[in-house]
PDB file of N, H, CA, C and O in Angstrom:
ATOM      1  N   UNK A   1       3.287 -59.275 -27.898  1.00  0.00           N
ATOM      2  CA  UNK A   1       3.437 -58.242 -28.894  1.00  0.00           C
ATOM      3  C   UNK A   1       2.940 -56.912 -28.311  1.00  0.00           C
ATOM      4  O   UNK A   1       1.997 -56.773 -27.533  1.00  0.00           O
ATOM      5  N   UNK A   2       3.590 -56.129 -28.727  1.00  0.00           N
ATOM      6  H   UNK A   2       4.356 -56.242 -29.360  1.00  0.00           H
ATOM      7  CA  UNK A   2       3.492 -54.764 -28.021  1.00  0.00           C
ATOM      8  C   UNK A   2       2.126 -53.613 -29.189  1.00  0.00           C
ATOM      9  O   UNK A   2       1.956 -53.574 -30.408  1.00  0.00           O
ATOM     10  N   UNK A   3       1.570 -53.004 -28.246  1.00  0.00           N
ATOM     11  H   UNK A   3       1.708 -53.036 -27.256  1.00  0.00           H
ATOM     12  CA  UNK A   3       0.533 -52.347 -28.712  1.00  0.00           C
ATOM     13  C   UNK A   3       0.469 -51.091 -29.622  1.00  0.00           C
ATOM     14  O   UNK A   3       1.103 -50.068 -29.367  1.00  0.00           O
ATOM     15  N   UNK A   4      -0.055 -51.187 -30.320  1.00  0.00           N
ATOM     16  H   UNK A   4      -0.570 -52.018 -30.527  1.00  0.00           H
ATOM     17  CA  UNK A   4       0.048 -49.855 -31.389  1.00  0.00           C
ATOM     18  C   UNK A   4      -0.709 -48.702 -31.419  1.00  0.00           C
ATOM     19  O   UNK A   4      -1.918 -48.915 -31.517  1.00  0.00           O
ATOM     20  N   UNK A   5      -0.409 -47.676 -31.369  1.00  0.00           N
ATOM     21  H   UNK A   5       0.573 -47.503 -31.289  1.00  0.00           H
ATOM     22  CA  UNK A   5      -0.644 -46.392 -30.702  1.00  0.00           C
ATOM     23  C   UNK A   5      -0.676 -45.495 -31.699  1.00  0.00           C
ATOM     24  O   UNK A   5       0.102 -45.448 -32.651  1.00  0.00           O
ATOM     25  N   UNK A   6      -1.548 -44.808 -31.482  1.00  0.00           N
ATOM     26  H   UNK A   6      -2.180 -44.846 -30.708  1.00  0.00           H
ATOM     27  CA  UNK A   6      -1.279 -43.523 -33.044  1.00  0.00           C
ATOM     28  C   UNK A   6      -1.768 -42.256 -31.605  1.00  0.00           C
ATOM     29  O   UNK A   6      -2.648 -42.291 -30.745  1.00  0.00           O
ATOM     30  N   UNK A   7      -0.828 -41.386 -31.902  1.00  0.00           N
ATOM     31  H   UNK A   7      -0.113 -41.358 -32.600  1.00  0.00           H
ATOM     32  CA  UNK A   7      -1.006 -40.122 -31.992  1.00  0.00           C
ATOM     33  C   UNK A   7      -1.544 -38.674 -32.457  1.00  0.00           C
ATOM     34  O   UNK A   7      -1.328 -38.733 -33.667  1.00  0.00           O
ATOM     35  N   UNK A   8      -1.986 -37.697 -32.269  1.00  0.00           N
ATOM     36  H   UNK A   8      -2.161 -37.648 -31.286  1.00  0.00           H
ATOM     37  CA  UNK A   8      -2.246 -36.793 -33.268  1.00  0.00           C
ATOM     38  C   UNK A   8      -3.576 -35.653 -32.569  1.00  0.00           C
ATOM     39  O   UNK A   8      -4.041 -35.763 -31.435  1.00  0.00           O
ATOM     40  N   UNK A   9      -3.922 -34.739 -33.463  1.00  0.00           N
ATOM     41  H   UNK A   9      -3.544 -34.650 -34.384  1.00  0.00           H
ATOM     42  CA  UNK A   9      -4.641 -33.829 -32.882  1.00  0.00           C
ATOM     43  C   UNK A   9      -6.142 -34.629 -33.307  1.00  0.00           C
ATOM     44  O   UNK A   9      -6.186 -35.543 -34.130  1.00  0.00           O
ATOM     45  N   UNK A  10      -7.091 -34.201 -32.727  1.00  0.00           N
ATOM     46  H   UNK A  10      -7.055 -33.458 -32.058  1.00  0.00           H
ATOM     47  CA  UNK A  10      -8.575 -34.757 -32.812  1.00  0.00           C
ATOM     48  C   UNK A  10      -8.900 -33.790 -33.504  1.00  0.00           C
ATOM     49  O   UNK A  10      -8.596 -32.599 -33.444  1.00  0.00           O
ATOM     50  N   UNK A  11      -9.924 -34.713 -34.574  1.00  0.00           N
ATOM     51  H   UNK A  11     -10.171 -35.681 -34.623  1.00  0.00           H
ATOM     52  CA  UNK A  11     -11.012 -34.410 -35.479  1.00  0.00           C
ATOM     53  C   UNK A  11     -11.673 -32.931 -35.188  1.00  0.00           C
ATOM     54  O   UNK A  11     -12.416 -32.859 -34.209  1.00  0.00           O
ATOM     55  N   UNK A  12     -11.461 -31.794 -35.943  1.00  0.00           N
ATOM     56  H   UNK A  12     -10.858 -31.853 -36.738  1.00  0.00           H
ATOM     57  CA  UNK A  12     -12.689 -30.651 -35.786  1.00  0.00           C
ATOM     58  C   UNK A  12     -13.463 -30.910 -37.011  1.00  0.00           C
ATOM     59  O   UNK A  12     -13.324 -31.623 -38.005  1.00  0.00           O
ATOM     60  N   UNK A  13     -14.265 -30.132 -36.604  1.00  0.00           N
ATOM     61  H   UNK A  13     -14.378 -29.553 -35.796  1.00  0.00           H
ATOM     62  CA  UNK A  13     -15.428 -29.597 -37.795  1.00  0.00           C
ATOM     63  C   UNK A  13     -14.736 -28.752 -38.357  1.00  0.00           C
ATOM     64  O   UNK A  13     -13.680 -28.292 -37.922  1.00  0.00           O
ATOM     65  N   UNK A  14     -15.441 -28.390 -39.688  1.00  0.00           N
ATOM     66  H   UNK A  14     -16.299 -28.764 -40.041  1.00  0.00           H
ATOM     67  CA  UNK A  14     -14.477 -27.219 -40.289  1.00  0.00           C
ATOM     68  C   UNK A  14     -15.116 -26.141 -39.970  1.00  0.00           C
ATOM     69  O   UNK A  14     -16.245 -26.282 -39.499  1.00  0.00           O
ATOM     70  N   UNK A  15     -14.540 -24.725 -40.149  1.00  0.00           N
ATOM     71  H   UNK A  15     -13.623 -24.610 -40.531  1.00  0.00           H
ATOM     72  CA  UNK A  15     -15.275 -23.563 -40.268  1.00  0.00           C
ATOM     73  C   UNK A  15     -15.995 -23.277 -41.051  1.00  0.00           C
ATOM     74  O   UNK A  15     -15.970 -23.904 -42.110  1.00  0.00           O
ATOM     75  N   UNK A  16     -17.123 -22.003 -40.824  1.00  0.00           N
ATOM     76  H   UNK A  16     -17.144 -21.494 -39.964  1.00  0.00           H
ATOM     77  CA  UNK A  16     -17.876 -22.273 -41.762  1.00  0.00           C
ATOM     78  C   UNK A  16     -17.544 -21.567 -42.943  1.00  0.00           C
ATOM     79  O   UNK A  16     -16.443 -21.048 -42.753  1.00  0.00           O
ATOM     80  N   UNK A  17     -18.075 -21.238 -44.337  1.00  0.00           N
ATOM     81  H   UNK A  17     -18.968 -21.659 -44.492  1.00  0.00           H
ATOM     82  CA  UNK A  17     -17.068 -20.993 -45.324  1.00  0.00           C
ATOM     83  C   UNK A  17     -17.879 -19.145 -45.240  1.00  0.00           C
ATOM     84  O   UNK A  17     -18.846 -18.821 -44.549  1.00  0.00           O
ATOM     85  N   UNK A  18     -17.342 -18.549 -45.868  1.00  0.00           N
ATOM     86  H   UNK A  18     -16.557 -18.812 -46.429  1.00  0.00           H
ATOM     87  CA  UNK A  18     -17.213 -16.701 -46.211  1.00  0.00           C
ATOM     88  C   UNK A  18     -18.587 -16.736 -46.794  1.00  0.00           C
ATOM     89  O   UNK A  18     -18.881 -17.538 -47.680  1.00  0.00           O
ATOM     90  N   UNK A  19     -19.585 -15.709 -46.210  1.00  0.00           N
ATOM     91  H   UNK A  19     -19.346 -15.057 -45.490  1.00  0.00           H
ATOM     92  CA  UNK A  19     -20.474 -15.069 -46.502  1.00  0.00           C
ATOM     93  C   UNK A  19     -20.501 -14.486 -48.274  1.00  0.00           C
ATOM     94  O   UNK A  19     -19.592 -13.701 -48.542  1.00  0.00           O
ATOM     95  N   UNK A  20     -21.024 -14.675 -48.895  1.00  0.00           N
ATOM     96  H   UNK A  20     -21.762 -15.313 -48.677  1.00  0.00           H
ATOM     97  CA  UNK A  20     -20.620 -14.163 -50.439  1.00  0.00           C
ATOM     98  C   UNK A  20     -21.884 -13.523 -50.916  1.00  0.00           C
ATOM     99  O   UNK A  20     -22.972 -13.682 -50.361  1.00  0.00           O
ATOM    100  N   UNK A  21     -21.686 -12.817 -51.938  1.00  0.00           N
ATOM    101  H   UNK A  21     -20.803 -12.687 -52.389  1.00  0.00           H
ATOM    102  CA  UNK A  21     -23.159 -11.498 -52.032  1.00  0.00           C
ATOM    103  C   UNK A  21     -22.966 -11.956 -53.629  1.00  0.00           C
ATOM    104  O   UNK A  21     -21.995 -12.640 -53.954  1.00  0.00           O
ATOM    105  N   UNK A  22     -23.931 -11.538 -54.562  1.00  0.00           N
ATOM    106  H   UNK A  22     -24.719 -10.982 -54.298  1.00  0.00           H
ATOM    107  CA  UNK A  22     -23.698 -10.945 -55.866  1.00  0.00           C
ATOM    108  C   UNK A  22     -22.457 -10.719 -56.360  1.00  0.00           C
ATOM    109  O   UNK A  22     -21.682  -9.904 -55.859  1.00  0.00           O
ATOM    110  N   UNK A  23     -22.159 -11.546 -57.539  1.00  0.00           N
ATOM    111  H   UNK A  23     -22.788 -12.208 -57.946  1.00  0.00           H
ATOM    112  CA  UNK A  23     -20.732 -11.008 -58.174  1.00  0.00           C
ATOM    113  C   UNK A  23     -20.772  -9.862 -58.926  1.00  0.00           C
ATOM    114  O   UNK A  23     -19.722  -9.426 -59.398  1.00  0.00           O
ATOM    115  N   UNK A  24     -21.887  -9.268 -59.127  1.00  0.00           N
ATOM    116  H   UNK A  24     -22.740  -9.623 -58.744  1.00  0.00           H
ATOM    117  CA  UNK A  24     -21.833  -8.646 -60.423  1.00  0.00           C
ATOM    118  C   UNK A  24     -21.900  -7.214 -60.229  1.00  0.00           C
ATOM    119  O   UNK A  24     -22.034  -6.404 -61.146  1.00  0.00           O
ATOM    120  N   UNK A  25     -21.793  -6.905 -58.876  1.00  0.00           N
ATOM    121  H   UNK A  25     -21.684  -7.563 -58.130  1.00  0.00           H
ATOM    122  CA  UNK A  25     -21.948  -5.162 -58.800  1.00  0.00           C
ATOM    123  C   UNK A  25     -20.684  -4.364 -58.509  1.00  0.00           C
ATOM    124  O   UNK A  25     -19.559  -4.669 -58.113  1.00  0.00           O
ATOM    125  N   UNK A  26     -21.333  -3.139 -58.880  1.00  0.00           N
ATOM    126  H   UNK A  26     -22.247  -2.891 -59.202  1.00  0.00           H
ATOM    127  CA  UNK A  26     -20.611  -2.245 -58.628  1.00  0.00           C
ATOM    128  C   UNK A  26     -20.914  -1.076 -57.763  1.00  0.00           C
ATOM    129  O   UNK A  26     -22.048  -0.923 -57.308  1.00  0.00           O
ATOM    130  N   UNK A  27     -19.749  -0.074 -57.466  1.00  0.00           N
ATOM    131  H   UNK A  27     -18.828  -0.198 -57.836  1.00  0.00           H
ATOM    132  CA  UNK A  27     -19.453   0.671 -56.021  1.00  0.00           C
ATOM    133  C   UNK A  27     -21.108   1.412 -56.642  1.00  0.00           C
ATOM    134  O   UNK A  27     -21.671   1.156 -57.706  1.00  0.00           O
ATOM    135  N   UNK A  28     -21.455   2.157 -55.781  1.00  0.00           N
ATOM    136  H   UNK A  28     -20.997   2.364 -54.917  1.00  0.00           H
ATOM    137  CA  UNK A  28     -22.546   3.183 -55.999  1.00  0.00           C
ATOM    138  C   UNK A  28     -22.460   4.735 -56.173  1.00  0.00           C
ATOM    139  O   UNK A  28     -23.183   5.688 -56.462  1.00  0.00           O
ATOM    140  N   UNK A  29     -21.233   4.462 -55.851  1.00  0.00           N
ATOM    141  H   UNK A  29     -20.646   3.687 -55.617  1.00  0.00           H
ATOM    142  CA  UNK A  29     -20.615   6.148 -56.397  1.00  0.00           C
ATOM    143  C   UNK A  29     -20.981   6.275 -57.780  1.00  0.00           C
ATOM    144  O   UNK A  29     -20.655   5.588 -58.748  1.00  0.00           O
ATOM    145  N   UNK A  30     -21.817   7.415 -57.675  1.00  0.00           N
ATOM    146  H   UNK A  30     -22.082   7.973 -56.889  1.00  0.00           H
ATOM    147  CA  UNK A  30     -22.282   7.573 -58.955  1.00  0.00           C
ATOM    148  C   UNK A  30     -21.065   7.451 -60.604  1.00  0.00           C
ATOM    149  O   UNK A  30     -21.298   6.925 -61.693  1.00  0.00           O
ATOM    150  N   UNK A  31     -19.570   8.327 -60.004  1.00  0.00           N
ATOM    151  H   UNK A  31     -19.380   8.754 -59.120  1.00  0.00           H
ATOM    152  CA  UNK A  31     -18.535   8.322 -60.758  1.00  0.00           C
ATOM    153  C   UNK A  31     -17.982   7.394 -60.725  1.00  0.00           C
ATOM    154  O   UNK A  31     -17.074   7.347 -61.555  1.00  0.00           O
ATOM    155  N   UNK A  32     -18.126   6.296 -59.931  1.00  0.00           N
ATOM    156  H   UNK A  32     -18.863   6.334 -59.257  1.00  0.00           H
ATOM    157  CA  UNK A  32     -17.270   4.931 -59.900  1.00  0.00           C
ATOM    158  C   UNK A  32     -17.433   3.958 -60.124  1.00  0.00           C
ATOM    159  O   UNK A  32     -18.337   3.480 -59.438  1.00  0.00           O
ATOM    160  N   UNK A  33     -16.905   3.151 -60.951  1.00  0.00           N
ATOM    161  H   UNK A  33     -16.170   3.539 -61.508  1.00  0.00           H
ATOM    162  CA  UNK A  33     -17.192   1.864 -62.094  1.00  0.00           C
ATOM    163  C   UNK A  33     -16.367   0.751 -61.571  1.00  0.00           C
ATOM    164  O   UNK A  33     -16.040  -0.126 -62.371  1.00  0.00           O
ATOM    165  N   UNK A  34     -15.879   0.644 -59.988  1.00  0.00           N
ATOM    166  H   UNK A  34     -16.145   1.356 -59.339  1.00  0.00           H
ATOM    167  CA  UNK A  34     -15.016  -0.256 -59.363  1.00  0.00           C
ATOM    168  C   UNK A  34     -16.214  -1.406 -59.311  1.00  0.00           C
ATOM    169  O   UNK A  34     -17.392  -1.096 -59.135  1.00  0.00           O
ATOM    170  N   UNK A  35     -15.829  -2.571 -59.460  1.00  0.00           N
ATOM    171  H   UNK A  35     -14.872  -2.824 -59.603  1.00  0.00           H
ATOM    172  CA  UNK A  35     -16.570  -3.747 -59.769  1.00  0.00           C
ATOM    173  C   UNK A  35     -16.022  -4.187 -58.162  1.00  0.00           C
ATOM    174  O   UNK A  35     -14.971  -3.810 -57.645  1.00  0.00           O
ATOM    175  N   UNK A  36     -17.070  -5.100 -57.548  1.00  0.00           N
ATOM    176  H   UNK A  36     -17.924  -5.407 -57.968  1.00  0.00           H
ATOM    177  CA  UNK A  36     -16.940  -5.018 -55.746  1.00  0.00           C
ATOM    178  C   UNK A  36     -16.837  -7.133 -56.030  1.00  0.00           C
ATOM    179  O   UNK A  36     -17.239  -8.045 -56.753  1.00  0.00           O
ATOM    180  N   UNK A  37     -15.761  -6.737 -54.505  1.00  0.00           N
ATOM    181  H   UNK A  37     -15.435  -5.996 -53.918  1.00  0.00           H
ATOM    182  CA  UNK A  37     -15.582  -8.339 -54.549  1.00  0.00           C
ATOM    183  C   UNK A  37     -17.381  -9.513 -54.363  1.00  0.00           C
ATOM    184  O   UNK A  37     -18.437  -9.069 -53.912  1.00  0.00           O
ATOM    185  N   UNK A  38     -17.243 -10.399 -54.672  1.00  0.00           N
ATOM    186  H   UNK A  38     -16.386 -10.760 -55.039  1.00  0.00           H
ATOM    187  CA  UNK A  38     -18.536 -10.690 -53.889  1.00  0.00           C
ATOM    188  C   UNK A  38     -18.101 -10.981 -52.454  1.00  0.00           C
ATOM    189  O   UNK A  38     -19.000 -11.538 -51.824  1.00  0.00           O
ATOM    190  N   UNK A  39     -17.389 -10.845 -52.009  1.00  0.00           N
ATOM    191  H   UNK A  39     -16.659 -10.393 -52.521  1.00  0.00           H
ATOM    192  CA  UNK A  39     -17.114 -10.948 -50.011  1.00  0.00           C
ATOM    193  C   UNK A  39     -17.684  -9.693 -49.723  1.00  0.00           C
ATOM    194  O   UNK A  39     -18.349  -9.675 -48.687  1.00  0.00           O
ATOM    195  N   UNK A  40     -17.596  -8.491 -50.441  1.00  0.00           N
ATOM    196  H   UNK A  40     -17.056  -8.506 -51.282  1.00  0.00           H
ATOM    197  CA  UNK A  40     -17.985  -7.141 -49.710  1.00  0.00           C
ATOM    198  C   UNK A  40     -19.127  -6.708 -49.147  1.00  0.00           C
ATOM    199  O   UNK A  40     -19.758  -6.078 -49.996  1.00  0.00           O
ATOM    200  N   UNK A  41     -19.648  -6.744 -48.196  1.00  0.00           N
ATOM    201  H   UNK A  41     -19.135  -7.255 -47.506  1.00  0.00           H
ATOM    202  CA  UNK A  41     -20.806  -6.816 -47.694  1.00  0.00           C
ATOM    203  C   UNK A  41     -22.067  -5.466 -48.349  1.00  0.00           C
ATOM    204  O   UNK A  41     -23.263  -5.390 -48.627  1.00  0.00           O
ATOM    205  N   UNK A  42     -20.569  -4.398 -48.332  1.00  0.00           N
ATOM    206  H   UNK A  42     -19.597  -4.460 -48.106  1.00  0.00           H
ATOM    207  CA  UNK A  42     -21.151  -2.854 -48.909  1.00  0.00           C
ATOM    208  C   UNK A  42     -21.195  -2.591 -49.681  1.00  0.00           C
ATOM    209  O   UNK A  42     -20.666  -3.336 -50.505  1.00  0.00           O
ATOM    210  N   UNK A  43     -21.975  -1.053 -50.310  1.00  0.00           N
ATOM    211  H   UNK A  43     -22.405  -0.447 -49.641  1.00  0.00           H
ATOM    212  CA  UNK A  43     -22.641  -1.385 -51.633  1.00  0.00           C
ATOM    213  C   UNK A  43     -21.116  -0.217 -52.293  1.00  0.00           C
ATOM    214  O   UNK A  43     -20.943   0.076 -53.476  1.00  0.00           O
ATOM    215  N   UNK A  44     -20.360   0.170 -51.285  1.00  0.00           N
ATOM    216  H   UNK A  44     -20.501  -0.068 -50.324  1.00  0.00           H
ATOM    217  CA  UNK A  44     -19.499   1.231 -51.808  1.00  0.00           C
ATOM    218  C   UNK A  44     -17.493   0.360 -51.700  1.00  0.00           C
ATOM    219  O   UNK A  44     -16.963  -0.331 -50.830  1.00  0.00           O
ATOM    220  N   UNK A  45     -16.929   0.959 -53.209  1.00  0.00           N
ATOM    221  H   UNK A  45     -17.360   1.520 -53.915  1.00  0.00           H
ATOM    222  CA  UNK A  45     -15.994   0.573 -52.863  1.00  0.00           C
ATOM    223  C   UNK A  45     -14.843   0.667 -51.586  1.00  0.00           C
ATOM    224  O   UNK A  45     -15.456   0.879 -50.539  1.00  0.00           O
ATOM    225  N   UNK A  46     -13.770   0.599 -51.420  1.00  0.00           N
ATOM    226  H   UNK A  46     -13.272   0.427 -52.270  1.00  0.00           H
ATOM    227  CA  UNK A  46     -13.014   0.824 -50.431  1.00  0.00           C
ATOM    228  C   UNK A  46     -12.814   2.330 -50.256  1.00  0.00           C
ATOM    229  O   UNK A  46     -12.854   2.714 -49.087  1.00  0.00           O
ATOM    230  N   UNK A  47     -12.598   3.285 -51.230  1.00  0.00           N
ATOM    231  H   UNK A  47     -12.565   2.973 -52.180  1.00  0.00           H
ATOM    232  CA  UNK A  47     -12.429   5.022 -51.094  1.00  0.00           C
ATOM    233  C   UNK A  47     -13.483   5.527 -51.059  1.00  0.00           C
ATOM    234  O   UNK A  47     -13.569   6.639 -50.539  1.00  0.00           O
ATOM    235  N   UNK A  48     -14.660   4.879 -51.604  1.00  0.00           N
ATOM    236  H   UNK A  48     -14.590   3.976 -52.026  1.00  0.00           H
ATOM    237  CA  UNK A  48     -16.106   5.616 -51.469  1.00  0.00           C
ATOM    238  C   UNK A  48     -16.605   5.124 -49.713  1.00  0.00           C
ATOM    239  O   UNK A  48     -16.939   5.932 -48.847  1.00  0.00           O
ATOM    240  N   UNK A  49     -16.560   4.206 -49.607  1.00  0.00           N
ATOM    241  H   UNK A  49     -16.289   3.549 -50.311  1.00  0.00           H
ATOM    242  CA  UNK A  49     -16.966   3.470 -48.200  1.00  0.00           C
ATOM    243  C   UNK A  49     -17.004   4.486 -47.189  1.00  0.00           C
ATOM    244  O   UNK A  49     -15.932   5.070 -47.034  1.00  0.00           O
ATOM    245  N   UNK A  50     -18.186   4.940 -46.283  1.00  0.00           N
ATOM    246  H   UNK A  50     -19.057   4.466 -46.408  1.00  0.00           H
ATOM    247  CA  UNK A  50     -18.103   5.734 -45.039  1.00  0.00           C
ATOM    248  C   UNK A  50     -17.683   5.363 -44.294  1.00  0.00           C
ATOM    249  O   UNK A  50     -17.797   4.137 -44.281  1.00  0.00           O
ATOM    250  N   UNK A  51     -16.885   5.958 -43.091  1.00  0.00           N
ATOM    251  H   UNK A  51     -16.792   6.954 -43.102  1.00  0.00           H
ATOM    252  CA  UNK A  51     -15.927   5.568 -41.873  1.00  0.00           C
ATOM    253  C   UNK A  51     -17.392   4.915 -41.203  1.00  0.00           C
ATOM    254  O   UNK A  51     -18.488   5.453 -41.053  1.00  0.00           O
ATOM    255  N   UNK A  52     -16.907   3.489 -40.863  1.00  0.00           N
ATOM    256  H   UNK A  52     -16.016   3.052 -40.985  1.00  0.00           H
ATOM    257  CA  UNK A  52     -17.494   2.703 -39.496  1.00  0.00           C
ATOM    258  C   UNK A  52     -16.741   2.280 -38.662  1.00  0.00           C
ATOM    259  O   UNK A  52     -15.609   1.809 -38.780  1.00  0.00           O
ATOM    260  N   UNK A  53     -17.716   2.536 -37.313  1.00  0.00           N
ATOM    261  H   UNK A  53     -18.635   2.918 -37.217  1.00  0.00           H
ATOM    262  CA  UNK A  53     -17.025   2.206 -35.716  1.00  0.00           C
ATOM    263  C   UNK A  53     -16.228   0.986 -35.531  1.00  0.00           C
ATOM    264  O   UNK A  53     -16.437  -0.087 -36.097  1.00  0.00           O
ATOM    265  N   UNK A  54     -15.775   1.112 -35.121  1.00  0.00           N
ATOM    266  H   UNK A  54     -15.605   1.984 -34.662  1.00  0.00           H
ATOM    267  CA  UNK A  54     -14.272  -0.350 -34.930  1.00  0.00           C
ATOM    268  C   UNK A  54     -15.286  -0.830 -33.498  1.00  0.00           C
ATOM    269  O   UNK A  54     -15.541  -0.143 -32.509  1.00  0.00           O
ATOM    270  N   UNK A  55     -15.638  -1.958 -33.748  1.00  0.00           N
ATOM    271  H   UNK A  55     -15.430  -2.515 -34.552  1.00  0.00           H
ATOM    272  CA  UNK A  55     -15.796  -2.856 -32.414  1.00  0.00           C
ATOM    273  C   UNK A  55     -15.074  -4.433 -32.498  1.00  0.00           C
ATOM    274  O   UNK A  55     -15.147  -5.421 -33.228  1.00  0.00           O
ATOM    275  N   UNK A  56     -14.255  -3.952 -31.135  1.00  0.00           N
ATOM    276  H   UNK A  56     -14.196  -3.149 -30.542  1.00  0.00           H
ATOM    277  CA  UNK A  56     -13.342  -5.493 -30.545  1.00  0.00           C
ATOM    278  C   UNK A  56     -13.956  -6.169 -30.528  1.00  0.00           C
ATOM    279  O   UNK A  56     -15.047  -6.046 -29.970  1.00  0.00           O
ATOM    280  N   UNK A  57     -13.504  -7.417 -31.235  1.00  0.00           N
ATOM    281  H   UNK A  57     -12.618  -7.518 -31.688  1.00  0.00           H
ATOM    282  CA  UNK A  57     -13.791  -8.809 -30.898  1.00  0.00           C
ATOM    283  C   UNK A  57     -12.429  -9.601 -30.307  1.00  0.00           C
ATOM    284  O   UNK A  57     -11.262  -9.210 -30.305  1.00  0.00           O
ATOM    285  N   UNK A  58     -13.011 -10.874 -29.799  1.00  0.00           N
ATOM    286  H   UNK A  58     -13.959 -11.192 -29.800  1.00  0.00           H
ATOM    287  CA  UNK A  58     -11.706 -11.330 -28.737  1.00  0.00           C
ATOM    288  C   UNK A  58     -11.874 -12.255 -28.062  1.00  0.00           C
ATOM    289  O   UNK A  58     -12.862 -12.989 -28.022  1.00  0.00           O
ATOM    290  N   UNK A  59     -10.751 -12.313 -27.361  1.00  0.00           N
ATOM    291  H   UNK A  59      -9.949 -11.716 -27.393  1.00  0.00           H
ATOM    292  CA  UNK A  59     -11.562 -13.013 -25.629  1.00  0.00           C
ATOM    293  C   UNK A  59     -11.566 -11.547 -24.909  1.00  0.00           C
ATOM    294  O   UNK A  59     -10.895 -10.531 -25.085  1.00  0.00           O
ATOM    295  N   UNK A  60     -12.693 -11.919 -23.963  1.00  0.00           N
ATOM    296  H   UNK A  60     -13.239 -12.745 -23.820  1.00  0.00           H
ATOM    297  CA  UNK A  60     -12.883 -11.146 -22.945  1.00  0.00           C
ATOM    298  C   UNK A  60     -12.027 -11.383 -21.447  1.00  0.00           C
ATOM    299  O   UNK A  60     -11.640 -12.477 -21.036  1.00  0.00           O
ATOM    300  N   UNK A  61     -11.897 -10.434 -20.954  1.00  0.00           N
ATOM    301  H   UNK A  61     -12.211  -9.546 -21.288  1.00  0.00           H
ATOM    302  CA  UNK A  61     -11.079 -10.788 -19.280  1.00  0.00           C
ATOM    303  C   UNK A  61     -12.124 -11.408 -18.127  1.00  0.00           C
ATOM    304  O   UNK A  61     -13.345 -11.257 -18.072  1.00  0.00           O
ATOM    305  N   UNK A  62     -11.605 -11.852 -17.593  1.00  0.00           N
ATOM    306  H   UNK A  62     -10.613 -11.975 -17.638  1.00  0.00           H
ATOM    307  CA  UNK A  62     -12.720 -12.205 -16.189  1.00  0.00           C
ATOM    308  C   UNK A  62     -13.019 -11.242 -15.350  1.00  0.00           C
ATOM    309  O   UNK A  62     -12.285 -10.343 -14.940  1.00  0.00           O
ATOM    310  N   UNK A  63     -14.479 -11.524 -15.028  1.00  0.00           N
ATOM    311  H   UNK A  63     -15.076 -12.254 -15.361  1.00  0.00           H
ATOM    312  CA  UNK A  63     -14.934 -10.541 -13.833  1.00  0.00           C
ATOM    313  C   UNK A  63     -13.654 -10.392 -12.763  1.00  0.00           C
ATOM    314  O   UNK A  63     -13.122  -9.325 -12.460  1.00  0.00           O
ATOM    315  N   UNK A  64     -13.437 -11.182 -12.466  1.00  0.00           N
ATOM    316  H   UNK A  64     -13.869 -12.050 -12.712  1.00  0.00           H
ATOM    317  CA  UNK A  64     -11.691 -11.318 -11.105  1.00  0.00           C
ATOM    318  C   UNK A  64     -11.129 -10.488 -12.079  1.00  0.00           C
ATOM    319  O   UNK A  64     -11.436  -9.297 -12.033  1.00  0.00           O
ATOM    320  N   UNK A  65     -10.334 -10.894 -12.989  1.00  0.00           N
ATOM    321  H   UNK A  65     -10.085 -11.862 -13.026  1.00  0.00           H
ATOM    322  CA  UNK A  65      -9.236 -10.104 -13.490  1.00  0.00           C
ATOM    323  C   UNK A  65      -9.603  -8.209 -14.165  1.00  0.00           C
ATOM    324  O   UNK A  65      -8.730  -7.355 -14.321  1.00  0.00           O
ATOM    325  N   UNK A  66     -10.779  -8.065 -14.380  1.00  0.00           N
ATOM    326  H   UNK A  66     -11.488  -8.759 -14.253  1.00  0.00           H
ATOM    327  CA  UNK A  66     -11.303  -6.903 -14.312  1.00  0.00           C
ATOM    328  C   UNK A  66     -11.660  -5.793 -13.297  1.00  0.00           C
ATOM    329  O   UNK A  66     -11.557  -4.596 -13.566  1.00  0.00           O
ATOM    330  N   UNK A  67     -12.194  -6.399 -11.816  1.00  0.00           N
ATOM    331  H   UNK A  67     -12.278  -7.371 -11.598  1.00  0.00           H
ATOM    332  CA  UNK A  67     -11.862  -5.805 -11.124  1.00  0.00           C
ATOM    333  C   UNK A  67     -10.704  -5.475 -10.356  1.00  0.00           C
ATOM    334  O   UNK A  67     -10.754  -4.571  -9.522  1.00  0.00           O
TER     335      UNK A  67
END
């Protein structure tokens, strides 16, 4: 009798789940009554929010392929 074989991708762990804050606030603009997701890390909505620096995440290149 011939042998039975299963196929398939291997077992991961899962990821870990979304950082979550307080449901219950709102932007800090004094004029603004926008109620903030709890994912939002900041205390200001999306139009009040100050411009922050963009830093890449990624893979990186190799020392070889960089020089």
């Amino acid at each position: 009798m011939a042998e039975e074989r299963y196929r398939g991708a291997a077992v991961r762990t899962l990821p870990r789940p979304n950082r979550q804050y307080t449901g219950d606030r709102v932007c800090a603009e004094p004029t603004c009554g926008t109620k903030l997701s709890r994912y939002n890390k900041w205390q200001y909505c999306w139009q009040h929010e100050p411009v922050h620096s963009y830093v890449p995440r990624g893979k990186r290149k190799s020392r070889k392929a960089a020089a």
